[in-house]
C-alpha positions in Angstrom: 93.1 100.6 99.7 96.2 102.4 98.3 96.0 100.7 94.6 92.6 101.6 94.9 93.3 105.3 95.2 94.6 105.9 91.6 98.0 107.3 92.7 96.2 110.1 94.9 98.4 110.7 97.6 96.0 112.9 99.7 94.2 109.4 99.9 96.9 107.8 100.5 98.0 109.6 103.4 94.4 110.0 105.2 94.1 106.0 104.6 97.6 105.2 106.7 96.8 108.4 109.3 93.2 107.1 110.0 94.6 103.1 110.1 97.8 104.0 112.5 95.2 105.9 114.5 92.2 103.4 114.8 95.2 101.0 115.7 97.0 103.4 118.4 93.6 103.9 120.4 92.6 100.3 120.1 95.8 99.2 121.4 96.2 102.1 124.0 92.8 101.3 125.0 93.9 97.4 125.8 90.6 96.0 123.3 90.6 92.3 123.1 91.6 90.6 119.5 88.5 90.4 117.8 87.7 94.0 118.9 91.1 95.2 117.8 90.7 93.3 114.5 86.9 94.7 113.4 88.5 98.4 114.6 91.7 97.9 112.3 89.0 96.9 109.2 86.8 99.4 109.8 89.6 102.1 109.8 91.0 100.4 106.0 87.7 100.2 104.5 86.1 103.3 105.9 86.8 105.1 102.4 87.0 102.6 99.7 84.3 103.9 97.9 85.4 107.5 97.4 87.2 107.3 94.4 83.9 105.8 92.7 82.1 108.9 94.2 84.5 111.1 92.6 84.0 109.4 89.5 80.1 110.0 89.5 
């Protein structure tokens, strides 16, 4: 996700706050594995297509 953000930092940073974030709760909230894992994905991907948007 960050070599897909062209060098933007504000990206950047929203990408690793929203990850560390999706991870805290999930852990804090005691999810099992596969739970924990779809959570931690959908927090990387949830995005990945902005920089196309920006581009249209």
């Amino acid at each position: 996700m960050i070599g897909c953000s062209s060098g933007n930092l504000h990206d950047s940073d929203h990408f690793l706050k929203v990850y560390a974030f999706a991870k805290t709760i999930g852990e804090r909230e005691g999810l099992d594995g596969e739970t924990q894992t779809a959570l931690e994905t959908a927090a990387v991907l949830h995005d990945i297509a902005c920089s196309l948007c920006r581009e249209r």
